[in-house]
KEDREN-153771 format. One record per residue (C-alpha): residue in one letter; chain; x, y, z. Coordinates in steps of 0.02 Angstrom, whole numbers, plus 32768, in hexadecimal, padded with zeros to 4 digits. Layout:
N
{pt 'A' 'A' {X Y Z}}
...
***
This chain:
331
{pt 'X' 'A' {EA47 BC6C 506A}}
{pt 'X' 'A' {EA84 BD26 5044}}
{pt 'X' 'A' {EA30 BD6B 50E0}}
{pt 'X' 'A' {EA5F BCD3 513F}}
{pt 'X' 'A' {EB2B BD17 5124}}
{pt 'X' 'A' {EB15 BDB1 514B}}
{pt 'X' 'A' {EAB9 BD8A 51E7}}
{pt 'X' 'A' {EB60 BD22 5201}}
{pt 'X' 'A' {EBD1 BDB2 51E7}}
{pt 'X' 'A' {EB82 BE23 5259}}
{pt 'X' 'A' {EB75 BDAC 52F4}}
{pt 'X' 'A' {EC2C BD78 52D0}}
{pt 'X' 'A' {EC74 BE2E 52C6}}
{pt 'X' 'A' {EBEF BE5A 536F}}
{pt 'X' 'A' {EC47 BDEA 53D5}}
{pt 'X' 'A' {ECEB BE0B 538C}}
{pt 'X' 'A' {ECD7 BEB9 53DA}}
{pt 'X' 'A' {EC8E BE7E 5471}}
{pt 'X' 'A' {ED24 BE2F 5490}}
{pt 'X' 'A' {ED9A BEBD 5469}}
{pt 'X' 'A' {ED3F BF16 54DF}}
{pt 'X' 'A' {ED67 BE9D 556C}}
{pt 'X' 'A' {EE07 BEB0 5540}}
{pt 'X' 'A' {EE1B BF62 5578}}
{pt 'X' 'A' {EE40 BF9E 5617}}
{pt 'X' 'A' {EDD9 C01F 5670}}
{pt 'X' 'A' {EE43 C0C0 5682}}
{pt 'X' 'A' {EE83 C0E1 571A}}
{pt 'X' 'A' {EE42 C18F 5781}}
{pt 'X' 'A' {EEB6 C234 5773}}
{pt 'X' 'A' {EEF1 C22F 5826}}
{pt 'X' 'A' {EEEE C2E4 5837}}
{pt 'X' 'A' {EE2D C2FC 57FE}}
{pt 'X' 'A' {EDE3 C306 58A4}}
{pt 'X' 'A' {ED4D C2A3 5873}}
{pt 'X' 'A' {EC9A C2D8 5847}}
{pt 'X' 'A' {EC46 C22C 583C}}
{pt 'X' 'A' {EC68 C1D3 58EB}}
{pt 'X' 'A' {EBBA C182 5928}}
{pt 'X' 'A' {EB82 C119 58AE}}
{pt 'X' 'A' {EBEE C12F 5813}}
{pt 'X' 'A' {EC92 C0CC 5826}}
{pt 'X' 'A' {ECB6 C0AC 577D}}
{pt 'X' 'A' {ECD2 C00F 570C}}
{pt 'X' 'A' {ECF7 BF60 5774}}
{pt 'X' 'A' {ED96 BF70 57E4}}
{pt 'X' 'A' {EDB0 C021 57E0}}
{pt 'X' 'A' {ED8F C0BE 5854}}
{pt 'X' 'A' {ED0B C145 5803}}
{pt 'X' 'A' {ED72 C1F6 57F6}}
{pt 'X' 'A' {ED58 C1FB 5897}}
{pt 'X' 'A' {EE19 C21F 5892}}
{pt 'X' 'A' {EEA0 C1B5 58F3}}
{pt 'X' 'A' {EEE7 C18F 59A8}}
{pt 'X' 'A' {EEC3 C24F 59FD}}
{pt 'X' 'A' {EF13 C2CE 5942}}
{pt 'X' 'A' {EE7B C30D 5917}}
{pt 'X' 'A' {EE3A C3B2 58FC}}
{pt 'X' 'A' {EDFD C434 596A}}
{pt 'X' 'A' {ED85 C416 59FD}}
{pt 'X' 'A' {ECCB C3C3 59CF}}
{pt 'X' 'A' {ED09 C3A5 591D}}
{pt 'X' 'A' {ED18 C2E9 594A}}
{pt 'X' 'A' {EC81 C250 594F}}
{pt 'X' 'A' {EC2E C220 59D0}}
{pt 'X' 'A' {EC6F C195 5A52}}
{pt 'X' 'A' {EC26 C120 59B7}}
{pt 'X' 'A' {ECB2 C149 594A}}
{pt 'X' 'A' {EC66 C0CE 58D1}}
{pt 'X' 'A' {EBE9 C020 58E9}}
{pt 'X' 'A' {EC62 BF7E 590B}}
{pt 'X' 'A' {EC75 BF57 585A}}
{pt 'X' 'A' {EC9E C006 5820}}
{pt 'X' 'A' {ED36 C033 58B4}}
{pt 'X' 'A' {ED50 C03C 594B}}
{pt 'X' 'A' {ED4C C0D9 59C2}}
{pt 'X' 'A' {EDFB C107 5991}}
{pt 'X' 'A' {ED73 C18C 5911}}
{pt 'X' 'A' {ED16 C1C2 59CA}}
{pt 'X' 'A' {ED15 C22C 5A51}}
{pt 'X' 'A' {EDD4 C266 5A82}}
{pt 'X' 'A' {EE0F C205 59CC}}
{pt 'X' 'A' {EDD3 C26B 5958}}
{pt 'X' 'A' {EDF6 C31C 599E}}
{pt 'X' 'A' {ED7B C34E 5A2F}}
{pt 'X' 'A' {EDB4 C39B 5ADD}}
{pt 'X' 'A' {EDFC C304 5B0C}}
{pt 'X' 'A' {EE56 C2ED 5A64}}
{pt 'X' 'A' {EEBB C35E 5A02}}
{pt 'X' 'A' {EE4F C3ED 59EE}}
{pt 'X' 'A' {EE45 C49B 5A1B}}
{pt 'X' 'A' {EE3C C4D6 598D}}
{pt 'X' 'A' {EEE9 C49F 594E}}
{pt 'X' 'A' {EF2E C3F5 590D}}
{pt 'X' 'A' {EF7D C389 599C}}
{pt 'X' 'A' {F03E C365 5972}}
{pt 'X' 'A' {F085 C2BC 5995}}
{pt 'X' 'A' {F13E C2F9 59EE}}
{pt 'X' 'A' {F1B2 C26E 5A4B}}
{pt 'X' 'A' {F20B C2A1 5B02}}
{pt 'X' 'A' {F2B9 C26E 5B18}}
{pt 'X' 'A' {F2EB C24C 5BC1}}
{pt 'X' 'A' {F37C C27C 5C3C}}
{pt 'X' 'A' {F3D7 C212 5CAD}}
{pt 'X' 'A' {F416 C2A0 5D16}}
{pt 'X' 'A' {F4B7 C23B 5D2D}}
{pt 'X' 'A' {F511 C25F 5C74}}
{pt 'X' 'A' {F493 C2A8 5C05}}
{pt 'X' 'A' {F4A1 C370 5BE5}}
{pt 'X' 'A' {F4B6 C3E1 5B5D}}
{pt 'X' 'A' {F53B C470 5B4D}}
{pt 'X' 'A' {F546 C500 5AB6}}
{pt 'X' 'A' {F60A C53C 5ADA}}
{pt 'X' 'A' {F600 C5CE 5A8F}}
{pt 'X' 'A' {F57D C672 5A8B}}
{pt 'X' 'A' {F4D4 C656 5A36}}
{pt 'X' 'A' {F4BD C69F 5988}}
{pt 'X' 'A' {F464 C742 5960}}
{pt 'X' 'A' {F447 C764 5A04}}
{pt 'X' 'A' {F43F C818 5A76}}
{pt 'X' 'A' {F43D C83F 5B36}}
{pt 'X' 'A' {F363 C88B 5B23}}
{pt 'X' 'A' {F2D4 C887 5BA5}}
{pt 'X' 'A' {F266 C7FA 5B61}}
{pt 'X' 'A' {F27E C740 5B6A}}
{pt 'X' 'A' {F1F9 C6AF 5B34}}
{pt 'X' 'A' {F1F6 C5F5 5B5C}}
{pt 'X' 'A' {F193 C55A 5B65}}
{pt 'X' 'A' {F1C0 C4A3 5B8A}}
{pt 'X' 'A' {F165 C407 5BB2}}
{pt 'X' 'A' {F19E C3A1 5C3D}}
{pt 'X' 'A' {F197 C2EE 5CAB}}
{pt 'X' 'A' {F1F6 C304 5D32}}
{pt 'X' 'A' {F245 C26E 5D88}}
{pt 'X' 'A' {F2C7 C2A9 5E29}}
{pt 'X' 'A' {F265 C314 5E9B}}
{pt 'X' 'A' {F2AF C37D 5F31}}
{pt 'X' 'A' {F354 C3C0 5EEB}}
{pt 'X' 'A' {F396 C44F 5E6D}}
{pt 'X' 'A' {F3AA C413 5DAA}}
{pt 'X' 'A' {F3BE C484 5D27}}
{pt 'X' 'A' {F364 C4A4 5C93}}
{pt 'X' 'A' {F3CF C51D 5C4B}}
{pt 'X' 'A' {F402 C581 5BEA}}
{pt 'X' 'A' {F477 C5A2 5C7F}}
{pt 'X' 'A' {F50E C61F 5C44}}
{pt 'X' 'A' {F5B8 C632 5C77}}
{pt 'X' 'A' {F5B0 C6B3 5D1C}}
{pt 'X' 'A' {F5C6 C68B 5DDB}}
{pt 'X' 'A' {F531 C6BB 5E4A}}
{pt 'X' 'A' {F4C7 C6FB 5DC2}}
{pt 'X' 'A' {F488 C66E 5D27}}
{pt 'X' 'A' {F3FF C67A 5CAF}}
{pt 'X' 'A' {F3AC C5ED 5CE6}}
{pt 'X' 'A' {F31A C57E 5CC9}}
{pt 'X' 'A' {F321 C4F7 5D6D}}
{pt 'X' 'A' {F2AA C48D 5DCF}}
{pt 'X' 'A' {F2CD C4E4 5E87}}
{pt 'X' 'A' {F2F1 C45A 5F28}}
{pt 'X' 'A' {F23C C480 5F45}}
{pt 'X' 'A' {F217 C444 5E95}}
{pt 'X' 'A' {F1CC C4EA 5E4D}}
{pt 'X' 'A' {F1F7 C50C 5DA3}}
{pt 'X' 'A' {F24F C5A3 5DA2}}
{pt 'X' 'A' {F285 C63D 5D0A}}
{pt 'X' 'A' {F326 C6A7 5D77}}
{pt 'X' 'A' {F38C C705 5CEC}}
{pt 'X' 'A' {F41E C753 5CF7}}
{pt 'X' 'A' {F42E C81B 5CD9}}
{pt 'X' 'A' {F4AA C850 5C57}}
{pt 'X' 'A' {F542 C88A 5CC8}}
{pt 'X' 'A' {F51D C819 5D5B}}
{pt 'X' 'A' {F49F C7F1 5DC8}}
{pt 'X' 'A' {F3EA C7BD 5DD0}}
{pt 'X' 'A' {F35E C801 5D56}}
{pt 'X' 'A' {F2BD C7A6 5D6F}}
{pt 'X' 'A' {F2A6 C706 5DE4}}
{pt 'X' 'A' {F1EA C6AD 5DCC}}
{pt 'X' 'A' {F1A8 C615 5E0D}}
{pt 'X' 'A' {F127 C5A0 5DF9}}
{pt 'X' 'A' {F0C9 C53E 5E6D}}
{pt 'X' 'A' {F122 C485 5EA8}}
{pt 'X' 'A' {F11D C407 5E21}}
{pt 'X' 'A' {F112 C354 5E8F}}
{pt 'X' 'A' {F0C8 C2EB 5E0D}}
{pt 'X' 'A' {F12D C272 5D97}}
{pt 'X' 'A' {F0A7 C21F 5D4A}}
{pt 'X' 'A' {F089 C29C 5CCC}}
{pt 'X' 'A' {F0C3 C30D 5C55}}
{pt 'X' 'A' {F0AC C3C9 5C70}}
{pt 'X' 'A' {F0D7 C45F 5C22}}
{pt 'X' 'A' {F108 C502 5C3F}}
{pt 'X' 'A' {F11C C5AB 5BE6}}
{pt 'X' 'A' {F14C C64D 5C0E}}
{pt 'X' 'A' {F168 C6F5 5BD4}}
{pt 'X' 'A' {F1D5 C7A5 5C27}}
{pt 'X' 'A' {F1DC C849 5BEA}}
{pt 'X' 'A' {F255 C8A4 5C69}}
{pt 'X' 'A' {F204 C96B 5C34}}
{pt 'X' 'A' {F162 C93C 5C85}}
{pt 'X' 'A' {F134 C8C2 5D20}}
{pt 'X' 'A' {F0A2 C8B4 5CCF}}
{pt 'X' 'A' {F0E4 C84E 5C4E}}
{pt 'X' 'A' {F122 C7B1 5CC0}}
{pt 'X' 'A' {F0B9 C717 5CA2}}
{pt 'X' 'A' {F0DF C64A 5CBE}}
{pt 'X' 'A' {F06E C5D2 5CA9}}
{pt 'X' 'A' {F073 C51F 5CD2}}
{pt 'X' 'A' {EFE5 C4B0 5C83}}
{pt 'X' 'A' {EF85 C554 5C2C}}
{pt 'X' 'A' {EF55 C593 5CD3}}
{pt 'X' 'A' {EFBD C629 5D19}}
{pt 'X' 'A' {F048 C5F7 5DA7}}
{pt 'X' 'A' {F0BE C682 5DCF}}
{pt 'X' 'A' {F123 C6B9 5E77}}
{pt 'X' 'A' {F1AC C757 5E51}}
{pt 'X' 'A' {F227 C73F 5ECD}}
{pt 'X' 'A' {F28C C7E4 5E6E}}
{pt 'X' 'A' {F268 C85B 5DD6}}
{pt 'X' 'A' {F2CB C8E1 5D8E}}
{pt 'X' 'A' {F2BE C95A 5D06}}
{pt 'X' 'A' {F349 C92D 5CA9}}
{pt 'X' 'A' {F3A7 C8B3 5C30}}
{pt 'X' 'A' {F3B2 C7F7 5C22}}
{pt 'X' 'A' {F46E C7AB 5BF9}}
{pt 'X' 'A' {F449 C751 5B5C}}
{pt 'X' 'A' {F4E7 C75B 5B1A}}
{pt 'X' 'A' {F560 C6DC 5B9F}}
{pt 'X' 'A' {F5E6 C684 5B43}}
{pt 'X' 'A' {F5C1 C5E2 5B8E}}
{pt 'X' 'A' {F521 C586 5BA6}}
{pt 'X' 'A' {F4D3 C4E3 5C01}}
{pt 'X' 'A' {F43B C49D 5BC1}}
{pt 'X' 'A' {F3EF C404 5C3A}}
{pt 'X' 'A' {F48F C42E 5CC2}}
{pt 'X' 'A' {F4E5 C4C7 5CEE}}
{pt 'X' 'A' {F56B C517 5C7B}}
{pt 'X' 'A' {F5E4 C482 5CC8}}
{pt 'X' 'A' {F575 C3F6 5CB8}}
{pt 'X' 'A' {F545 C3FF 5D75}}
{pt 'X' 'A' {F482 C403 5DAE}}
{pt 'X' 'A' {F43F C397 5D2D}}
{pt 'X' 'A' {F398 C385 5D08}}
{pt 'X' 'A' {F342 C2BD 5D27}}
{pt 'X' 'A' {F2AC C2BC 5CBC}}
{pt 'X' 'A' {F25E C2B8 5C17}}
{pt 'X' 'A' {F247 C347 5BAD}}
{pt 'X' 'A' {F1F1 C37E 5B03}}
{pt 'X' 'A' {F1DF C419 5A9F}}
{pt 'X' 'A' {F256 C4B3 5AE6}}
{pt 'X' 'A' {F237 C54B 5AA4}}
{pt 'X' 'A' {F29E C5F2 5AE5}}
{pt 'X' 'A' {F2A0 C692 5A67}}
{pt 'X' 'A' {F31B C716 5ABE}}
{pt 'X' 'A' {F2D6 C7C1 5A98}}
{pt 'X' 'A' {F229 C78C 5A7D}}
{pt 'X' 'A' {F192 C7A6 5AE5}}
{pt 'X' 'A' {F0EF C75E 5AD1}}
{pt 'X' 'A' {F060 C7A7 5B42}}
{pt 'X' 'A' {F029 C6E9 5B84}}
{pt 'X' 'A' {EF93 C71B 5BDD}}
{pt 'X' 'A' {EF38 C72D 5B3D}}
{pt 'X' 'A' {EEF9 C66C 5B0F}}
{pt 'X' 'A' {EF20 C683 5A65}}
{pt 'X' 'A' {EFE5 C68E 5A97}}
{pt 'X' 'A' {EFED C60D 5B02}}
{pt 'X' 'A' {EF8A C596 5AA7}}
{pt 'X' 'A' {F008 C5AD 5A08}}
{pt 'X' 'A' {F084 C52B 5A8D}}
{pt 'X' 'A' {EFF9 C4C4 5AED}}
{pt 'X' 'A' {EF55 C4AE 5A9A}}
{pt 'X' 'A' {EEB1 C4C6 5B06}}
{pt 'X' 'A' {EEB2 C3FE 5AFC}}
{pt 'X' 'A' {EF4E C401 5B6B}}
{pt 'X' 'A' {EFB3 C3D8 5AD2}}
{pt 'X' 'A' {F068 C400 5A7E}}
{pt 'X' 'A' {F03D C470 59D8}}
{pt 'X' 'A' {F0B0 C463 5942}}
{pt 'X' 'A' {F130 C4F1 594C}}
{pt 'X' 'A' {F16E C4DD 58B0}}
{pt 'X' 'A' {F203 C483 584F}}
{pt 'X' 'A' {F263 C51B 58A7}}
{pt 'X' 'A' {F1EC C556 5938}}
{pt 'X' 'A' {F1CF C5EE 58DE}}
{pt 'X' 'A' {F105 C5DD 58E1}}
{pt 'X' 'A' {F0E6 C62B 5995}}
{pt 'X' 'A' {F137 C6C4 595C}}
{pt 'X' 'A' {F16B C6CF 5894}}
{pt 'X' 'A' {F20A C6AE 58AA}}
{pt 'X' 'A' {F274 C61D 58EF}}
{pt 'X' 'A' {F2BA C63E 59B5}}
{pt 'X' 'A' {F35B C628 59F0}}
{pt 'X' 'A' {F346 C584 5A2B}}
{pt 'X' 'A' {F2D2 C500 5A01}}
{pt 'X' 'A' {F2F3 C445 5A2A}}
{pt 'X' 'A' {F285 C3CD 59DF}}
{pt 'X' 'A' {F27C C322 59C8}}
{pt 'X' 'A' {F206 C2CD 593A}}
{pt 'X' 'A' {F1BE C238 591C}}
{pt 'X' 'A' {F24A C1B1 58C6}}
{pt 'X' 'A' {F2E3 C223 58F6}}
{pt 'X' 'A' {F366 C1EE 5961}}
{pt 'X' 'A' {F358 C237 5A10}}
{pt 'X' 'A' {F404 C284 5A09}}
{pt 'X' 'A' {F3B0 C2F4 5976}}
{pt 'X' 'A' {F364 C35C 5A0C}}
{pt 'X' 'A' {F40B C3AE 5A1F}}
{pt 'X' 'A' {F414 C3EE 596C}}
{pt 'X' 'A' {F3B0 C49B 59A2}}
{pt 'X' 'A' {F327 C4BF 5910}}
{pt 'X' 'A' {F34B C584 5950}}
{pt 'X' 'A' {F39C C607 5921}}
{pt 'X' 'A' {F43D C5F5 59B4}}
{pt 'X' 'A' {F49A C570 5985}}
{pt 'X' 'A' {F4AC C4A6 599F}}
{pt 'X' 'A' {F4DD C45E 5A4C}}
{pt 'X' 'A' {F562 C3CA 5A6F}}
{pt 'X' 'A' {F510 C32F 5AC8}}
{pt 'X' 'A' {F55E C2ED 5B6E}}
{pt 'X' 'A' {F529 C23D 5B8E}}
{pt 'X' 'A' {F4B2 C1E8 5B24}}
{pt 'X' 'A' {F3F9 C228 5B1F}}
{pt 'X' 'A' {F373 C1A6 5B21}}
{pt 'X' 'A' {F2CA C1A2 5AD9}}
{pt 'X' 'A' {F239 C1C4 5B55}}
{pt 'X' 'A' {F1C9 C13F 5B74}}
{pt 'X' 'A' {F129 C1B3 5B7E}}
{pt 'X' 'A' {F0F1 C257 5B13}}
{pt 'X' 'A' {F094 C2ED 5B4E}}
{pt 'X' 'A' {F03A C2CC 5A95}}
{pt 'X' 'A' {EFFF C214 5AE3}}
***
């Protein structure tokens, strides 16, 4: 009868624990792992393997296979282009979830009154921006345009819709005017970066979608007006030439150059996936320290919050009412 209790114990407290067990959730995959399981290791019932999630995984081949786990183990979301290979988030660096905020090119711009802070007149200049460009066939403005007749810094989309870098020399007058190829499509987002150091004219270089795109229309040794009391971002200094489209991620450093041709620069703004790369809380990862402007928006903030400038120059007053884009260039 002894034995026959114990026997009795055991069983009960077994299934007790079976029970429990049922009880507890499967944990749910890091979604910034990347995923080394894929193919046929999905995980408990219900969940994706750490095959990573929707396209933030690590770099390049790090991901499963189009299997990302058998049908009671996940779905592809751990696969090919989930979990971090070409198609995903790789390239050696983590993908980076940003949200575009549109422009109606009717209201919206963005205007600093005053000079930017801790700023000098130098030879060097570095930018990147992602863009999805909606009116074609007519100047907008990217900015930052300055105060100055004849002459602005200015980032624009020309009338025949190349993106364009034409910066003002201290004192008046033109210092560098570059061009890209025509950008027609408005479909997608793209993205552009570029880099001038005035000493050398081997030390020009834009680049739209990682592959090199320049025209110099003019180039002079000399020095670029950083230091305008006045400035336009998304319009002209007045709030004429505005820009219709959606935008993400703007990056300028004044006095900074950043030889682009090497890969390793220009893949610290658009991974080799064709991706946005985390700058930083203040964009100072590209270089060390934070530029003069960076306008960011991130996931659950407001879109007005991508006038607050994470650089180093100073905030900027919205005109009109920005507007959350309905696409990403991290989609």
């Amino acid at each position: 009868m002894g034995s026959r209790l114990v026997c009795s114990l055991v069983l009960g407290a077994a299934a007790a624990l079976s029970a429990a067990c049922l009880d507890i959730a499967p944990t749910e995959p890091d979604p910034g792992q990347g995923g080394s399981s894929g193919s046929n290791v999905g995980g408990a019932a219900g969940w994706p393997g750490p095959g990573g999630n929707g396209g933030f995984g690590g770099g390049a081949g790090a991901g499963g296979t189009s299997a990302g786990g058998s049908s009671a183990g996940g779905t592809s979301a751990g696969g090919a282009g989930a979990g971090g290979t070409a198609a995903g988030g790789g390239g050696g660096a983590w993908g980076f979830a940003v949200k575009g905020v549109a422009f109606d090119g009717v209201q919206d711009w963005l205007e600093n009154a005053t000079a930017f802070q801790g700023v000098a007149d130098t030879k060097t200049v570095t930018g990147s921006l992602w863009f999805k460009r909606v009116g074609l066939g007519k100047t907008q403005c990217l900015g930052p345009e300055a105060a100055g007749s004849g002459s602005p810094n200015q980032l624009e989309f020309s009338s025949n819709d190349s993106f364009r870098v034409v910066w003002r020399k201290a004192g008046g007058g033109v210092a560098c005017d570059l061009s890209t190829t025509a950008v027609t499509d408005t479909t997608s987002w793209h993205h552009v970066a570029f880099s001038v150091d005035l000493s050398s004219s081997t030390k020009k270089h834009l680049y739209l979608d990682g592959a090199a795109s320049i025209s110099t229309a003019y180039w002079a040794d000399t020095l670029l007006d950083n230091t305008g009391s006045q400035w336009g971002l998304f319009a002209d200094n007045g709030g004429d030439l505005k820009y219709q489209g959606e935008v993400a991620e703007l990056w300028l450093a004044m006095g900074t150059y950043l030889d682009l041709s090497q890969a390793a620069n220009l893949q610290k703004f658009r991974s080799a996936a064709g991706k946005p790369v985390d700058l930083g809380p203040s964009g100072a990862t590209p270089t060390g320290l934070p530029p003069t402007i960076y306008l960011s928006s991130r996931p659950g903030e407001a879109p007005s919050q991508f006038a607050k400038n994470r650089g180093t120059g100073g905030g900027f007053w919205v005109h009109g009412a920005l507007a959350t884009a309905a696409t990403s260039p991290s989609d």
